[in-house]
C-alpha positions, 0 to 999 in steps of 0.5 A: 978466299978458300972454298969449301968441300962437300964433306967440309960443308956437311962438318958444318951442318951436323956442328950447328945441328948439334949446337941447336939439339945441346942449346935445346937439351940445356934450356929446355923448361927454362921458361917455367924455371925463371918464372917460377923464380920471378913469382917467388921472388915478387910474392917474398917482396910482397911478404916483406912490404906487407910485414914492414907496413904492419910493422910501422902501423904497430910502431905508430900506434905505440907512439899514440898511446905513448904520446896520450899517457906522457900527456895524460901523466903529465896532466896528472902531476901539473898541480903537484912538482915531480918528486913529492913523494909526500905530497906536501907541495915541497920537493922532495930534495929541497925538503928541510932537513927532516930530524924529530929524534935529534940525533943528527941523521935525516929520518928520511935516511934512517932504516 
């Protein structure tokens, strides 16, 4: 094993000095830059969540009132069927063909 010189030993201590002066000129405010990072990237997190939660909350109600009006039309129409315009109790489809002037074409058609 080969020994080192005086000069060789004094190489040595300005390299490590001038690594520890570089490594703390490069990370120097570094701690306050990732924990500025962190509290931006935890409160834009927190944003989301917020805004998914109203969002579902909004999308939850809207299926209330929309279940409540489907319930409430459906309870509306119960007596009569779905297509009776006229509201004379017969399908509106299946209604006899409607033809007072004779001419051959459904008056229901005519314009």
């Amino acid at each position: 094993m080969m020994g080192f010189t005086s000069d060789q030993w004094v190489i040595v201590a300005l390299v490590f000095i001038l690594g520890l002066l570089v490594g703390g000129f490069l990370f120097s405010g570094g701690g306050r830059k990732w924990k500025h990072r962190y509290k931006a990237e935890v409160d834009r997190r927190e944003e989301l969540e917020r805004t998914h939660r109203e969002r579902e909350n909004h999308w939850q109600n809207q299926e209330k009132e929309w279940r409540e009006r489907d319930s409430l039309r459906s309870a509306a129409t119960k007596g009569a069927p779905a297509k009776d315009r006229d509201r004379d109790g017969v399908r509106d489809t299946r209604d006899p063909h409607v033809d007072r002037d004779r001419d051959g074409v459904d008056d229901r058609r005519e314009i």
